[in-house]
C-alpha positions in Angstrom: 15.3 114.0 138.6 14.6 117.4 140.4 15.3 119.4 137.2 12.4 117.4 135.4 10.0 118.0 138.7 10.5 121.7 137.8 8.1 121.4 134.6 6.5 117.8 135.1 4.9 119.0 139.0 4.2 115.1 139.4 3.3 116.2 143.5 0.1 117.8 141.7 -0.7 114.2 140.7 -3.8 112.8 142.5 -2.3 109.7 142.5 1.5 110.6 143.2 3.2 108.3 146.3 0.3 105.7 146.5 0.8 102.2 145.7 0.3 101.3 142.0 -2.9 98.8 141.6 -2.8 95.7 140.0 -5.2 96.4 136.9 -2.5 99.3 136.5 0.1 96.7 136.1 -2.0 94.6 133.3 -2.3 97.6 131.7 0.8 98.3 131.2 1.8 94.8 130.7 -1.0 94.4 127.8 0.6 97.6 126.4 4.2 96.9 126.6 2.9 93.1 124.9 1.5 94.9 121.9 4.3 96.8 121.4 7.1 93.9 121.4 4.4 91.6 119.6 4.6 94.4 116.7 8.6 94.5 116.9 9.5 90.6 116.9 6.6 90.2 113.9 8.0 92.8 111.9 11.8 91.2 112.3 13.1 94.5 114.7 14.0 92.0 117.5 15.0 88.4 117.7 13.7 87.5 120.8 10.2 88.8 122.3 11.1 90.0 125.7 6.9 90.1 126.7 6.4 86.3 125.1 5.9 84.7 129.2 5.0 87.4 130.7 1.2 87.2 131.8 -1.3 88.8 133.2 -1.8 89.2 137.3 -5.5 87.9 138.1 -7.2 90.3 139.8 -10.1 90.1 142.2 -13.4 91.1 139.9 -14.8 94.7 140.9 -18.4 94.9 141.6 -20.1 97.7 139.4 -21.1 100.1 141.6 -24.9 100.4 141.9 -26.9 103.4 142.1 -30.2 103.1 143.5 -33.6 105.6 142.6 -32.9 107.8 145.8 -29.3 108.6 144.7 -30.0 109.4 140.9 -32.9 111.5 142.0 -30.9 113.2 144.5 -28.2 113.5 141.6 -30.5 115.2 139.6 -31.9 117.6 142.0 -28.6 118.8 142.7 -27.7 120.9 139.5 -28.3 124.2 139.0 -29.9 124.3 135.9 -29.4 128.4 135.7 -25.7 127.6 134.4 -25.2 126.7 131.2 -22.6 123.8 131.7 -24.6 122.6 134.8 -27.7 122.6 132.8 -25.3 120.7 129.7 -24.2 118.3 132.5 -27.4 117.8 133.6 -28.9 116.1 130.4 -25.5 114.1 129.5 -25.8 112.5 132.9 -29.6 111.9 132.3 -29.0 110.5 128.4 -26.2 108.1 129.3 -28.2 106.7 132.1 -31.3 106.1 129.6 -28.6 104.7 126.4 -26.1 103.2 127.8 -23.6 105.4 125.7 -19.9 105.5 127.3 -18.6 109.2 128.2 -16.9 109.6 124.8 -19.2 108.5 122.7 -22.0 111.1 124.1 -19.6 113.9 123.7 -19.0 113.5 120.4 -22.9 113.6 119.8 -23.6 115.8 116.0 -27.3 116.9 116.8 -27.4 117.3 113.1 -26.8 114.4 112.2 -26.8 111.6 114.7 -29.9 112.9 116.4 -33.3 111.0 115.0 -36.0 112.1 117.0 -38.8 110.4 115.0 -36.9 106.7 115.9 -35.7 108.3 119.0 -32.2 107.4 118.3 -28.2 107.9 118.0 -26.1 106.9 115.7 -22.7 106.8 116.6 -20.2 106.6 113.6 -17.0 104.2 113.6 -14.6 107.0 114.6 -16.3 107.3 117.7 -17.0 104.1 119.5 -14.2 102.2 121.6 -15.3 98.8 119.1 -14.3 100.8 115.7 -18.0 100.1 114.7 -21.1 101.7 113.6 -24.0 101.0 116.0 -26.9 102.7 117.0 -28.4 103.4 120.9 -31.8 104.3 121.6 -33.8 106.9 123.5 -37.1 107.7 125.6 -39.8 109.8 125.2 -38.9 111.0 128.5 -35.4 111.7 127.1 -36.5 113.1 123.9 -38.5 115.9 125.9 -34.9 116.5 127.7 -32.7 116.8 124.5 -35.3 118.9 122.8 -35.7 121.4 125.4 -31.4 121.2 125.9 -31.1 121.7 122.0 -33.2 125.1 122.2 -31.4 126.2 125.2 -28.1 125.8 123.4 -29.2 127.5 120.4 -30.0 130.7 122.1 -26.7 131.0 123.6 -23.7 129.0 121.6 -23.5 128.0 117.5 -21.7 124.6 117.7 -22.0 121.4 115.8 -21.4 119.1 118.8 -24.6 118.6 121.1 -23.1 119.2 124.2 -20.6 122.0 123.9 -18.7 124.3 126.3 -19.4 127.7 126.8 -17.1 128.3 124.4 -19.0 126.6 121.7 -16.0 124.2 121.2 -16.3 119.7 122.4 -16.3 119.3 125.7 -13.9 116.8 126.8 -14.6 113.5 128.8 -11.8 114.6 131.6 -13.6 118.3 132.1 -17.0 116.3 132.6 -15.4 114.0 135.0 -14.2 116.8 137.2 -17.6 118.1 137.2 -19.3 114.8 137.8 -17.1 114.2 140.9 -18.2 117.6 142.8 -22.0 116.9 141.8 -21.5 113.6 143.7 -20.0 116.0 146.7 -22.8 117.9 146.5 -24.4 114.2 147.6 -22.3 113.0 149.9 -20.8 110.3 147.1 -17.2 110.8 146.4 -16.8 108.2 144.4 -18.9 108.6 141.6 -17.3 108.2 138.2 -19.4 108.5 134.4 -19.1 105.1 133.9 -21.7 104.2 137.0 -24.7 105.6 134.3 -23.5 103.1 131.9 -23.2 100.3 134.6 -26.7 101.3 136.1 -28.0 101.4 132.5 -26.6 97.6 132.4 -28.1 96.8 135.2 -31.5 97.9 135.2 -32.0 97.1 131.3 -31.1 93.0 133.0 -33.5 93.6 135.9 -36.5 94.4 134.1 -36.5 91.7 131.6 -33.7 93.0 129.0 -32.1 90.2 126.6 -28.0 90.1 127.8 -27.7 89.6 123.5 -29.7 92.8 123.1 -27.7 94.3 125.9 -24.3 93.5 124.0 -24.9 95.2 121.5 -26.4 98.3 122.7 -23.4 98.1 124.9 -21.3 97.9 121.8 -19.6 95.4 123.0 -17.4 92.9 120.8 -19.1 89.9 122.5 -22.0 88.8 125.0 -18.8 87.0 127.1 -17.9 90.7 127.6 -21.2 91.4 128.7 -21.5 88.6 131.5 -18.0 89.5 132.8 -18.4 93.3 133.3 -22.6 93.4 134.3 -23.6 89.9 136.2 -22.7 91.0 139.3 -26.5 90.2 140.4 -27.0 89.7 144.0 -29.7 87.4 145.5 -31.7 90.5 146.1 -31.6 91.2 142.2 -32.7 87.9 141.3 -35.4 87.5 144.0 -36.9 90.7 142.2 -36.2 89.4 138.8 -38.0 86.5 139.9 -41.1 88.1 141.4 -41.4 89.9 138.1 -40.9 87.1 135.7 -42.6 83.9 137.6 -43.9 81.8 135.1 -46.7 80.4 137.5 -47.7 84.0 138.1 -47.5 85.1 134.6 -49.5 82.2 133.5 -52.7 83.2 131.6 -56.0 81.2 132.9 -58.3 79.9 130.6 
């Protein structure tokens, strides 16, 4: 009502008046079905209100590719005299190089989850969307990055987390998505979201030869069916350049 609009300002909502999407509605179907699943298994309720209800079926969403040009141009566009630019910077650059989701990065110990001799990152249970320890891994390239980032920090900000604010505190995903979006601006590519370094990580780790059960679980995912749905959006473009790279005729050594 207009006395709840007072402290709620649901006008300054981005979304507020447009038409609600279908993968909305599953969500909040799948939500709603966990919670009367739980109340009719516990004996609250007789009757399960969300038994029939199913799921819309939605078109499939491509993931959104981003070629060399616009992750260079990405890059370039930081100013890497600000500290959170210069932060932002080497997130963007390590979840495009691990695959790591948003969350998981920011939650990044350098103290302890940082091994630069095996280049890599563990990521604890508490941390991961799966509830499961796993492990990504790291360049040389990417090493040189964090390394150089690490000292930077140090001279400015005593935190425990990796990337920090200037505060010193965790930075939190929806503050780094609000950043992200104006450094796509700065590009001319309004919608770029995080999650496009993880895709593109997908992607090119498939192009150039990567196993899809490697991929999985790098990915952290709870299965490689989860895997094929979200990255084999490959075009004929993708496979003709897989193919080139991987013919077995030309691959074939002559004796």
């Amino acid at each position: 009502d207009d006395n709840t609009k007072k402290f709620n300002n649901p006008q300054k909502r981005q979304d507020f008046g447009k038409k609600v999407s279908l993968a909305t509605v599953n969500n909040y179907t799948r939500n709603l079905r966990v919670y009367f699943n739980y109340m009719y298994d516990n004996r609250l309720i007789k009757l399960n209100p969300m038994k029939n209800i199913k799921a819309i079926k939605t078109p499939r969403k491509v993931v959104g590719y981003m070629a060399d040009k616009d992750f260079n141009n990405l890059l370039k566009c930081f100013d890497l005299s600000k500290f959170h630019e210069y932060r932002d910077y080497v997130i963007t650059q390590l979840i495009f190089d691990t695959g790591m989701r948003l969350g998981e990065t920011l939650s990044i110990r350098d103290e302890t989850d940082i091994n630069f001799t095996d280049r890599t990152i563990f990521l604890p249970a508490e941390n991961t969307k799966g509830k499961k320890d796993r492990y990504v891994f790291f360049s040389i390239k990417m090493a040189t990055e964090l390394k150089r980032w690490l000292q930077y920090r140090d001279r400015y900000k005593d935190s425990e987390y990796c990337f920090c604010t200037i505060k010193g505190t965790k930075l939190k995903g929806s503050n780094f998505e609000k950043n992200f979006t104006k450094y796509g601006e700065r590009i001319g590519k309004r919608e770029i979201h995080p999650h496009q370094l993880r895709n593109n990580f997908a992607k090119r780790f498939l192009m150039d030869g990567g196993d899809i059960y490697a991929l999985s679980k790098i990915l952290g995912h709870s299965s490689v069916q989860v895997t094929e749905q979200a990255y084999l959006d490959l075009e004929t473009e993708d496979l003709r350049q897989m193919y080139q790279k991987h013919s077995p005729l030309m691959n074939l050594k002559r004796t």
